[in-house]
VOBA-1610 file (N, C-alpha, C; in pm, whole numbers, padded with zeros to 5 digits, always signed):
BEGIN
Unk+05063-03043+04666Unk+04921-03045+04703Unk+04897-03162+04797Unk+04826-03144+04915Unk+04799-03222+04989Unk+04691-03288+04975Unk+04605-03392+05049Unk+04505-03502+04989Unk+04354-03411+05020Unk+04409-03304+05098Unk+04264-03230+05126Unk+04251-03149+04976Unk+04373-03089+04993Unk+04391-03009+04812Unk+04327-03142+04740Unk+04368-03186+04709Unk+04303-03300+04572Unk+04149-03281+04582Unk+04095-03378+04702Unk+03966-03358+04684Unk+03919-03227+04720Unk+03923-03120+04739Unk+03865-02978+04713Unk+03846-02984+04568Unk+04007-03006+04485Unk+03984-02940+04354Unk+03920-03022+04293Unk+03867-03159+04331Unk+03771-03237+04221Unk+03653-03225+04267Unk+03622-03134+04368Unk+03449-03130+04410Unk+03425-03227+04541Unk+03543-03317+04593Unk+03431-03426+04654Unk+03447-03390+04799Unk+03430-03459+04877Unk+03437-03418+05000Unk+03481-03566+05099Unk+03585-03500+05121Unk+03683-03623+05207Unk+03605-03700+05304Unk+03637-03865+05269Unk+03540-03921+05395Unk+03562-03895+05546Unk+03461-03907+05605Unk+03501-03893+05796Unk+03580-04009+05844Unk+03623-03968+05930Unk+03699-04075+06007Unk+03601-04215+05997Unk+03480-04168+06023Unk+03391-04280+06013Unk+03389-04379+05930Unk+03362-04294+05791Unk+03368-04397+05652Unk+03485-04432+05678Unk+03622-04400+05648Unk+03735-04460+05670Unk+03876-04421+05739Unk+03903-04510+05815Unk+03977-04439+05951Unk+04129-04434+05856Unk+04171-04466+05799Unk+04262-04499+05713Unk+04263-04378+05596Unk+04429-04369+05586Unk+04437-04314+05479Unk+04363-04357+05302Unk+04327-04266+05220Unk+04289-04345+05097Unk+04377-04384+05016Unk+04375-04489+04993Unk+04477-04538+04877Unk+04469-04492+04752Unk+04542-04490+04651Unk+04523-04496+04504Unk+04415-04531+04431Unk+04355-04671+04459Unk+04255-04726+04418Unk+04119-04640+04412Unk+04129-04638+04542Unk+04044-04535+04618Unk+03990-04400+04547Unk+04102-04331+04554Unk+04066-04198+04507Unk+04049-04208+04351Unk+04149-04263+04289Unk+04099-04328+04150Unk+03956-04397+04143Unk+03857-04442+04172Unk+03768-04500+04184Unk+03647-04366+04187Unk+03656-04252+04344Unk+03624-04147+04338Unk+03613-04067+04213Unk+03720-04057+04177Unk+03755-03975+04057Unk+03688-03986+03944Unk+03672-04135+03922Unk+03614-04214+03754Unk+03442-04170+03805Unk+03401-04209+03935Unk+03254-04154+03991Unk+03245-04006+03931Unk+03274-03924+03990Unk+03287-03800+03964Unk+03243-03736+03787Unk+03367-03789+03728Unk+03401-03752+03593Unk+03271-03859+03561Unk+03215-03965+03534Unk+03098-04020+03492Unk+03020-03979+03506Unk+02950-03898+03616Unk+02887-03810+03673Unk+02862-03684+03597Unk+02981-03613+03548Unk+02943-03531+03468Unk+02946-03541+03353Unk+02994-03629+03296Unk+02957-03694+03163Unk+02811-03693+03139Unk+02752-03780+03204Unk+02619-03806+03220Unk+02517-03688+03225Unk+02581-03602+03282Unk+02484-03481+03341Unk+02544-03418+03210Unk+02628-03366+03133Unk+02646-03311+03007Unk+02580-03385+02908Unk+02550-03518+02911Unk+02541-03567+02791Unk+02338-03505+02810Unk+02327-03543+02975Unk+02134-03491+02958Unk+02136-03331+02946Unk+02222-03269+02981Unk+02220-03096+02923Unk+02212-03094+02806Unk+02260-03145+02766Unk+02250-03143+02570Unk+02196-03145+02482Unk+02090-03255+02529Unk+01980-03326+02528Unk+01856-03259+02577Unk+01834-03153+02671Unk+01756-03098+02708Unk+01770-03005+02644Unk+01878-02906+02607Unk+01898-02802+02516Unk+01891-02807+02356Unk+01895-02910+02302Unk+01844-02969+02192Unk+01723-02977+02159Unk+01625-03056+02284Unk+01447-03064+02259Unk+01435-02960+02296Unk+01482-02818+02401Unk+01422-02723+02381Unk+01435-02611+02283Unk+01550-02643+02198Unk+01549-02529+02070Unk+01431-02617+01992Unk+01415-02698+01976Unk+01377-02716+01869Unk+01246-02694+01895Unk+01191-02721+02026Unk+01012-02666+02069Unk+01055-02522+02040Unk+01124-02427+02056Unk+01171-02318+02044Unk+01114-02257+01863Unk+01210-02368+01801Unk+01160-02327+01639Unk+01017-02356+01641Unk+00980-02439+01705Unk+00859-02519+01615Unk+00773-02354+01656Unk+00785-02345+01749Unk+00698-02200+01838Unk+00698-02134+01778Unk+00854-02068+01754Unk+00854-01936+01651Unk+00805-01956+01508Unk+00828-02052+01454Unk+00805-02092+01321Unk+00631-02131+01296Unk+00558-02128+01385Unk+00459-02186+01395Unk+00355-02017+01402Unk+00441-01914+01517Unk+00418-01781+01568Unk+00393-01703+01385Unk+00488-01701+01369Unk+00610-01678+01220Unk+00439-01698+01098Unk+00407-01824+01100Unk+00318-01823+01036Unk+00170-01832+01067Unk+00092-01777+01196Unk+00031-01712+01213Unk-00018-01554+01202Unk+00126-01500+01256Unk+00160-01389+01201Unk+00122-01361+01054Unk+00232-01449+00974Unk+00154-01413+00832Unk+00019-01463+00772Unk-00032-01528+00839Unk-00170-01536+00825Unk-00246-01435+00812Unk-00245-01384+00974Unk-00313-01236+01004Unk-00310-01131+00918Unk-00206-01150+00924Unk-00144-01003+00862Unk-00136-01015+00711Unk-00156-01096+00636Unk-00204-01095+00524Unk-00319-01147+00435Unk-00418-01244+00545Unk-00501-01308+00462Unk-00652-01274+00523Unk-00645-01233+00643Unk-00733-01176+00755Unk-00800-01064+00658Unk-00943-01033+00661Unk-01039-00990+00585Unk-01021-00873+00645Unk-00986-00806+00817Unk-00963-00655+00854Unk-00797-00647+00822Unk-00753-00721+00772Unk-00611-00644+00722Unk-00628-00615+00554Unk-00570-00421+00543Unk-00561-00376+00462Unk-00439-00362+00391Unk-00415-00387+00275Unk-00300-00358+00189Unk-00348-00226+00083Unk-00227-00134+00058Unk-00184-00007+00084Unk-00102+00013-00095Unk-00172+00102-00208Unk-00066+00031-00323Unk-00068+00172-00359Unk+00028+00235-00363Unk+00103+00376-00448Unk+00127+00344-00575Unk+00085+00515-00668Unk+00151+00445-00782Unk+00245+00582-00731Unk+00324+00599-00820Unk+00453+00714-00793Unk+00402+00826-00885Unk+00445+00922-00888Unk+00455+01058-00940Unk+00551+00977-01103Unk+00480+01004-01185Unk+00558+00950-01338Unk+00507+00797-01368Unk+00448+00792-01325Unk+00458+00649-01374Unk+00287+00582-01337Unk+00210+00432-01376Unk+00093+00426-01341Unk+00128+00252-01297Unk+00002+00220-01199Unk+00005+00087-01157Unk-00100+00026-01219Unk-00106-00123-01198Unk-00211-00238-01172Unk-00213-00343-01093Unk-00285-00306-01038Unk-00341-00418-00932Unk-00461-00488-00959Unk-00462-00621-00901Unk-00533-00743-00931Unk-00609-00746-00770Unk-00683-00713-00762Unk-00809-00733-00638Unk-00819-00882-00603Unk-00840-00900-00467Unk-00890-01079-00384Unk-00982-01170-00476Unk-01099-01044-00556Unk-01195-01112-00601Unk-01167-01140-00765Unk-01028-01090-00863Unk-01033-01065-00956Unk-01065-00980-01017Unk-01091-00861-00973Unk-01098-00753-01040Unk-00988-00660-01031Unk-00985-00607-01138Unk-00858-00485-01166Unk-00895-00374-01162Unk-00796-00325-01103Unk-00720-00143-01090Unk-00640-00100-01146Unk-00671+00015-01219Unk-00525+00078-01286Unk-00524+00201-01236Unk-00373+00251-01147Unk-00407+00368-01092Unk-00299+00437-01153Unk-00339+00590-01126Unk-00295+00676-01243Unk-00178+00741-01155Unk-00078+00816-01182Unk+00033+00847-01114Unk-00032+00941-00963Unk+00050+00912-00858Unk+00037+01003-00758Unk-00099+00962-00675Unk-00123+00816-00656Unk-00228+00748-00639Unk-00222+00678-00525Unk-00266+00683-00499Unk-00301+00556-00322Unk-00445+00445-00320Unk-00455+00335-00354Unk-00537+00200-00316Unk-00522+00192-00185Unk-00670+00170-00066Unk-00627+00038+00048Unk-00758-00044+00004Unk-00736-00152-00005Unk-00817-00250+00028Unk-00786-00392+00075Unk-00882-00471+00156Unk-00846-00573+00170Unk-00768-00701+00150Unk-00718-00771+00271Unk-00622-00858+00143Unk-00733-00972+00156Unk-00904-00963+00187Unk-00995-01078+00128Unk-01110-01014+00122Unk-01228-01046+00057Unk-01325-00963+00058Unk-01421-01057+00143Unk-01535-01009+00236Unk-01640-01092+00268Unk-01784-01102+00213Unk-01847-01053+00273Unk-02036-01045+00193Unk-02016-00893+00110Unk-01924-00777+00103Unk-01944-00706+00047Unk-01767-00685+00012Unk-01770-00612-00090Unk-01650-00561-00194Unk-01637-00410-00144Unk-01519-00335-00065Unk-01536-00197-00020Unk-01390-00207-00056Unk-01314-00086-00153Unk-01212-00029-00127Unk-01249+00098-00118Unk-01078+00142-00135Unk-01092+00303-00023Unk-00989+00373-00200Unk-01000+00447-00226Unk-00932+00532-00322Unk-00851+00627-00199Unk-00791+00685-00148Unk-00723+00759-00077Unk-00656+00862-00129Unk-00630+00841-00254Unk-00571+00992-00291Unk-00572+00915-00448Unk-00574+01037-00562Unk-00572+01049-00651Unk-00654+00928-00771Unk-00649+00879-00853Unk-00708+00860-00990Unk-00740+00639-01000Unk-00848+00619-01031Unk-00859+00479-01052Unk-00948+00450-01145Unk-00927+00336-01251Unk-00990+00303-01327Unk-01008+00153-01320Unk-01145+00118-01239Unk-01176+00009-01210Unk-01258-00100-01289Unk-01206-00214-01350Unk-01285-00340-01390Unk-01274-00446-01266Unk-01438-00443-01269Unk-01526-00476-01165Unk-01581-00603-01170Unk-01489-00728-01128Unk-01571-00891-01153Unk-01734-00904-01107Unk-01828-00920-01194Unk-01946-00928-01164Unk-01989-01016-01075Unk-02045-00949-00947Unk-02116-01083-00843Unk-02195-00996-00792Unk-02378-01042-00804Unk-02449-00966-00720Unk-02472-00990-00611Unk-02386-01082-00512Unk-02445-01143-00392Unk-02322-01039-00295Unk-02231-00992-00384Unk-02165-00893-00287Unk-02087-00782-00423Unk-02185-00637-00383Unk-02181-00516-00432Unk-02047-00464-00393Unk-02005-00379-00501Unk-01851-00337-00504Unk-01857-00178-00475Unk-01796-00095-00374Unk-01745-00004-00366Unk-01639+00098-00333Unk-01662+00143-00430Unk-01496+00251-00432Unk-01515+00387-00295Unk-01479+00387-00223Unk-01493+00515-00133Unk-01383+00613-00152Unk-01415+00702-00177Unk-01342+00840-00223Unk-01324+00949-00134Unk-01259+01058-00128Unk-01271+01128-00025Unk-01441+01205+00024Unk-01500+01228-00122Unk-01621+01279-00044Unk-01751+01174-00134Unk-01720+01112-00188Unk-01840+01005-00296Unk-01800+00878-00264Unk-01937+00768-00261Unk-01916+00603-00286Unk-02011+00574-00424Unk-01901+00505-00468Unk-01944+00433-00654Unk-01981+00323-00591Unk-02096+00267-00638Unk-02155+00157-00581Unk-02183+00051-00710Unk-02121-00051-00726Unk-02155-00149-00863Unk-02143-00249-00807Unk-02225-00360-00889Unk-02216-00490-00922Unk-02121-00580-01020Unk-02111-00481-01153Unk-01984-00542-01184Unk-01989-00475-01345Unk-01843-00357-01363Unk-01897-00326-01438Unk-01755-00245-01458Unk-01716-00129-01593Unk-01590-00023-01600Unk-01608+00089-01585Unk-01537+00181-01469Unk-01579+00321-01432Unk-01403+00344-01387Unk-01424+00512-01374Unk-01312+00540-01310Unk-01342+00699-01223Unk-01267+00665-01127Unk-01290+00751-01023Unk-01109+00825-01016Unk-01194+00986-01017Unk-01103+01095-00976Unk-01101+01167-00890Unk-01011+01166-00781Unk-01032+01243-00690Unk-00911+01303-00589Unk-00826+01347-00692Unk-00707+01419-00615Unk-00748+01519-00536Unk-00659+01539-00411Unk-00690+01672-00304Unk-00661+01778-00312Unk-00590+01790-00398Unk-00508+01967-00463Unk-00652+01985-00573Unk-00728+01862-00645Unk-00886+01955-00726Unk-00999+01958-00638Unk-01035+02081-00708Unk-01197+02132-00626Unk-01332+02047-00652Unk-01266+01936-00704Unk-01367+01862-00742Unk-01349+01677-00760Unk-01430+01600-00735Unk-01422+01482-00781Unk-01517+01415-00892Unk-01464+01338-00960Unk-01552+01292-01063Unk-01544+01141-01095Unk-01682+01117-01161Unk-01659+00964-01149Unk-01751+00936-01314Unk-01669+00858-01394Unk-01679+00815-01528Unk-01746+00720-01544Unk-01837+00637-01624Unk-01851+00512-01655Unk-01808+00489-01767Unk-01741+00371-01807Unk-01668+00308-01918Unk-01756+00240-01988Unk-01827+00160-01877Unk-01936+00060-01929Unk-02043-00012-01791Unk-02156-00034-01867Unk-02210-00090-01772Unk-02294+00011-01625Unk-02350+00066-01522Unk-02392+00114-01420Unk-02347+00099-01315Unk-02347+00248-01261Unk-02301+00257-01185Unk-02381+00351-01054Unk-02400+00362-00975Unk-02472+00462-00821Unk-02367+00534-00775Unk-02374+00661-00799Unk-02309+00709-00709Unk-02340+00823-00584Unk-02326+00818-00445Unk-02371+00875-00351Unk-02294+00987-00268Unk-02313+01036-00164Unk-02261+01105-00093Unk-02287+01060+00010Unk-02230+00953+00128Unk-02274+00934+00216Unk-02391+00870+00186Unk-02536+00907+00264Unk-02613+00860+00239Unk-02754+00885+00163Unk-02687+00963+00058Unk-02754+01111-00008Unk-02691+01061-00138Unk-02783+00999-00231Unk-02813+00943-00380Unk-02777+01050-00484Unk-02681+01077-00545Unk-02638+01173-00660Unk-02679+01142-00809Unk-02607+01023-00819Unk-02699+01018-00939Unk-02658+00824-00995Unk-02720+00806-01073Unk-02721+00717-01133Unk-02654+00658-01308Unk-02547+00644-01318Unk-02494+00670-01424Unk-02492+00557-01523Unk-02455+00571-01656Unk-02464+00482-01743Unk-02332+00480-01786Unk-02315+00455-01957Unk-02157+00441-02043Unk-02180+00563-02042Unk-02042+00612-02066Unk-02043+00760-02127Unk-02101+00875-02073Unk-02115+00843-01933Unk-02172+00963-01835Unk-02132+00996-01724Unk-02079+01094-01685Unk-02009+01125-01576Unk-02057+01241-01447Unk-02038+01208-01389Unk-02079+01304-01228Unk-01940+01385-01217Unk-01975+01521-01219Unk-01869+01612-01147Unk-01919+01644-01025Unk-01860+01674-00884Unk-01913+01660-00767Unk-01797+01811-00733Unk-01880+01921-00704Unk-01770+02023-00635Unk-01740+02030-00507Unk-01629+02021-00474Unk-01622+02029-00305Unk-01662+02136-00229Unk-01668+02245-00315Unk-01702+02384-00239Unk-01804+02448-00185Unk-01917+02376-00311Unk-02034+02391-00333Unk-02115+02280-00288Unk-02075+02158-00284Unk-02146+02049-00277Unk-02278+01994-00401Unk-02213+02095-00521Unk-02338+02081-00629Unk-02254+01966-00696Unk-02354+01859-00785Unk-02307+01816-00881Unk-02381+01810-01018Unk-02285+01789-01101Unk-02332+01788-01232Unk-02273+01682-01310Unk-02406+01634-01395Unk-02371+01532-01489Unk-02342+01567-01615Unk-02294+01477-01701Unk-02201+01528-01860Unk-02194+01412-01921Unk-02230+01395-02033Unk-02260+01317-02134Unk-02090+01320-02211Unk-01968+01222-02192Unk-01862+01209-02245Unk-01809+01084-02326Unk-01720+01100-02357Unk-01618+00966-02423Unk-01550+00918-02339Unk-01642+00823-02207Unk-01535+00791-02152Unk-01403+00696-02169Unk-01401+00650-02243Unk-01247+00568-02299Unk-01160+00649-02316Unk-01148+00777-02327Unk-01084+00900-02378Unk-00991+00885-02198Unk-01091+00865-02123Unk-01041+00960-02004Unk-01012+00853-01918Unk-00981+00762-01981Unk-00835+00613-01917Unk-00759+00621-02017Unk-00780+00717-02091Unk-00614+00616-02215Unk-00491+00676-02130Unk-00498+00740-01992Unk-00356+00748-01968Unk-00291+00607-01952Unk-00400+00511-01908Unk-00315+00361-01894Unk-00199+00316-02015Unk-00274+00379-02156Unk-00141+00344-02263Unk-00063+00438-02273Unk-00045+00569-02141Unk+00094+00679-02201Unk+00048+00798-02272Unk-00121+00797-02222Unk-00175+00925-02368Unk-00269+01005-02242Unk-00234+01106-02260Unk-00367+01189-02128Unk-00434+01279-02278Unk-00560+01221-02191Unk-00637+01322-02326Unk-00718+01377-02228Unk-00761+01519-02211Unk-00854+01608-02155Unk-00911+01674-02223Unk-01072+01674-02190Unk-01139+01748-02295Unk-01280+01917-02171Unk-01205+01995-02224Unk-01282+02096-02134Unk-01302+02053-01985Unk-01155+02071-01978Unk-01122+02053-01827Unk-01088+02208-01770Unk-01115+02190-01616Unk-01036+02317-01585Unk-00907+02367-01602Unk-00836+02431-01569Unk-00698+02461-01579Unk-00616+02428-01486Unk-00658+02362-01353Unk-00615+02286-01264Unk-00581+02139-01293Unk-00714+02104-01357Unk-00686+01935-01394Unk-00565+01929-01486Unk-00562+02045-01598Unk-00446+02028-01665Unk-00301+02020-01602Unk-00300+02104-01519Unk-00147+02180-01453Unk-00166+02002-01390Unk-00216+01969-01288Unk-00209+01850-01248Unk-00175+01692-01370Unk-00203+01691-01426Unk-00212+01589-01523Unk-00056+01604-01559Unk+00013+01755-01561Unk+00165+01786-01623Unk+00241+01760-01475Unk+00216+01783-01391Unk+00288+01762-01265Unk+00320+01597-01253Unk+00183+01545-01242Unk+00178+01396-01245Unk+00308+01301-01339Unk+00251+01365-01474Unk+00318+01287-01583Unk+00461+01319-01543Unk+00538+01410-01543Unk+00690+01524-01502Unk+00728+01440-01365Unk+00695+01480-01255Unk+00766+01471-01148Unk+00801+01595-01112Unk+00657+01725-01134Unk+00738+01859-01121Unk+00663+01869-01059Unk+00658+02039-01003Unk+00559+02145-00878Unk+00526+02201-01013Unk+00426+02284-01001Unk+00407+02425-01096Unk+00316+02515-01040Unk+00326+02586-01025Unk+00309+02727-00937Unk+00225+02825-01033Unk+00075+02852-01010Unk+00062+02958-01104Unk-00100+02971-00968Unk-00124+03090-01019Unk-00243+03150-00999Unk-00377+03100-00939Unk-00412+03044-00855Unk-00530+02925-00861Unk-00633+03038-00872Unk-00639+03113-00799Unk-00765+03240-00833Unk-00797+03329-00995Unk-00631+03324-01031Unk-00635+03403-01169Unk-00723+03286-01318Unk-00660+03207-01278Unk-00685+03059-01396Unk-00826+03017-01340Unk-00876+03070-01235Unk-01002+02947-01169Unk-01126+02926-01272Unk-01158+02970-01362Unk-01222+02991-01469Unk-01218+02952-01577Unk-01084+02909-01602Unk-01032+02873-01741Unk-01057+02727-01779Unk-01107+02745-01875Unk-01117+02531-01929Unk-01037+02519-02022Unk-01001+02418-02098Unk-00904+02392-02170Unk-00946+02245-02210Unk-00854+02158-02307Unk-00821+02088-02413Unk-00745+02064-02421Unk-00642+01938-02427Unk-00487+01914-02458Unk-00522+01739-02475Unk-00439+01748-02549Unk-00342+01587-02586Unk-00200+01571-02576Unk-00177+01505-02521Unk-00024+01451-02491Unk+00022+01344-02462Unk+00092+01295-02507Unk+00171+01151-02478Unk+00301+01171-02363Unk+00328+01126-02272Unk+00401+01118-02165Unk+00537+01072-02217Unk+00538+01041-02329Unk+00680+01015-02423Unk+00727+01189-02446Unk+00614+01257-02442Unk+00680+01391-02466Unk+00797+01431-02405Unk+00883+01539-02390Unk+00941+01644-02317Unk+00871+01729-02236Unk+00878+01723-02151Unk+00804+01860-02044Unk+00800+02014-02158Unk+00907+02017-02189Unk+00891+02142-02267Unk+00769+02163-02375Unk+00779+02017-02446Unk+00704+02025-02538Unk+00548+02067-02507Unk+00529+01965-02360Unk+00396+02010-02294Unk+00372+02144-02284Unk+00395+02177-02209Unk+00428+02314-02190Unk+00431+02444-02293Unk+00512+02378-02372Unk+00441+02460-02524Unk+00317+02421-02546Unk+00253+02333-02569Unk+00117+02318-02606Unk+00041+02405-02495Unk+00072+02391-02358Unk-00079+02468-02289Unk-00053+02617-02303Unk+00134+02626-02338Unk+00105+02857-02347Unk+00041+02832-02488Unk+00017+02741-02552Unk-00025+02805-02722Unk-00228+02764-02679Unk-00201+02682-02617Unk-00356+02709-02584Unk-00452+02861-02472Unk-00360+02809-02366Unk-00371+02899-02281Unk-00350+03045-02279Unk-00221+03084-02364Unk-00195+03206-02362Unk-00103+03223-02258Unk+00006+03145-02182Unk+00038+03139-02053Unk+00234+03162-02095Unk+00281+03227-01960Unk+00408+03237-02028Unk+00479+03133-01912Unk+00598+03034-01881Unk+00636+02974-01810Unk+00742+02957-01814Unk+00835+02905-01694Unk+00986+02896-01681Unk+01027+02827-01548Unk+01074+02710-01643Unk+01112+02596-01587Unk+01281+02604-01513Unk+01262+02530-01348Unk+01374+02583-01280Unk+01379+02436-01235Unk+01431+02366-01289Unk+01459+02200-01188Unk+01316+02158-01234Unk+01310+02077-01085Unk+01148+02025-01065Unk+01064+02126-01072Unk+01066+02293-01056Unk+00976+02342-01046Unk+00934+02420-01191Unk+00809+02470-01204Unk+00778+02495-01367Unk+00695+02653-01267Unk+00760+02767-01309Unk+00631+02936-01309Unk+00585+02959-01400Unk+00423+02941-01399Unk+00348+02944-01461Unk+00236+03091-01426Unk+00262+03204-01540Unk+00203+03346-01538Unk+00145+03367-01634Unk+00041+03480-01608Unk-00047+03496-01758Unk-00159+03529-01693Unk-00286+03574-01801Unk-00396+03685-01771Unk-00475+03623-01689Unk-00471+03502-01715Unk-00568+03399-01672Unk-00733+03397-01748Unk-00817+03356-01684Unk-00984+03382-01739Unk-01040+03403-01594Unk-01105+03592-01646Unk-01175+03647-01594Unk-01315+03705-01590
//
């Protein structure tokens, strides 16, 4: 390698005749050299150093992003949280304000993850039995697919699966309003309930036991002169099955049953053909359900 080779391969650039008319000595290019290599020492040691303070503005950003994000998205009064209970099984949930939900299998909650001047959840599909922390400076309501329960603070439960022709709403204890939009239905007490038909848009009130009609929370469905839909539903729920029968042939039929969810499907099932009169045959998940029906 010649002296032009050298300094090419270290970057520098050979002096002119000017700087020095003379060959470079040892000293010389050694001297160059230690310049050079200090040079990038220096310049690595501030890359390092710059890449260091900028990860770490980097975390502080993301980590800072990170928990804004979860701010929003969970403590923010228009963000909604979303609570299923499953097919077999029932939930509870604990509300922003302290009040509880117990939802019955095959169920959907949204409500807020804070409440502001007013208390609004949404029932979205199927069954809730609400204790209601008392505050009159902000009124509590349940919105249902076609009714709003309107309380201050008090025990009711709202039914309103989309496979029944109907929704209904219980009081446990205490008063309750319930509306249609903006069309006043009725006004309820303990032990009185609104049936609301979807078909018809009629409703009717009924003087009941309502404690009867939450004990599924302890594992017990008790129905008392229900249709024959609410029943088949209540066995689907509890099971994890389909059941297939007649909706036009049965549309008439009321019924009565007790059952504990400790049962056997079979056992159920025997109880509604010995009530019903119904013959059935169970294939997997699915249950055929035939018979005269009420006509």
């Amino acid at each position: 390698m010649d002296i032009d080779d050298l300094y090419k391969s270290l970057g520098l650039e050979r002096p002119s005749d000017d700087e020095n008319k003379h060959q470079p000595d040892g000293d010389h290019i050694k001297a160059r050299i230690d310049q050079t290599l200090n040079f990038d020492k220096t310049r690595n040691i501030f890359w390092r150093k710059w890449y260091a303070i900028a990860a770490s503005l980097a975390f502080l950003i993301v980590s800072a992003a990170g928990i804004y994000n979860y701010t929003v998205h969970n403590s923010a009064p228009g963000n909604m949280i979303t609570i299923t209970a499953p097919s077999g099984g029932t939930r509870e949930v604990i509300l922003p304000d302290g009040s509880r939900v117990w939802l019955n299998a095959a169920s959907v909650l949204r409500y807020p993850a804070s409440f502001g001047k007013t208390r609004e959840v949404f029932l979205e599909e199927g069954e809730g039995f609400f204790q209601v922390k008392r505050d009159t400076t902000a009124p509590f309501t349940v919105h249902s697919s076609h009714l709003d329960t309107r309380v201050l603070g008090t025990s009711f439960r709202v039914k309103a699966y989309k496979e029944l022709s109907h929704e209904i709403v219980t009081v446990v204890s205490g008063k309750v309003a319930v509306s249609r939009g903006a069309e006043p239905l009725a006004l309820l007490e303990k032990d009185q309930e609104v049936i609301f038909d979807k078909n018809s848009g009629n409703e009717k009130e009924m003087l009941v036991e309502a404690a009867e009609s939450v004990d599924w929370k302890s594992g017990n469905v008790i129905l008392k002169s229900v249709r024959f839909e609410d029943l088949i539903l209540a066995v689907e729920n509890a099971y994890q099955v389909s059941i297939h029968f007649d909706r036009q042939k049965f549309k008439e039929c009321e019924n009565s049953i007790r059952f504990s969810t400790h049962q056997s499907l079979e056992s159920v099932m025997d109880l509604v053909r010995d009530i019903q009169g119904i013959r059935y045959e169970i294939k997997g998940k699915e249950v055929i359900v035939s018979g005269e029906g009420c006509q």
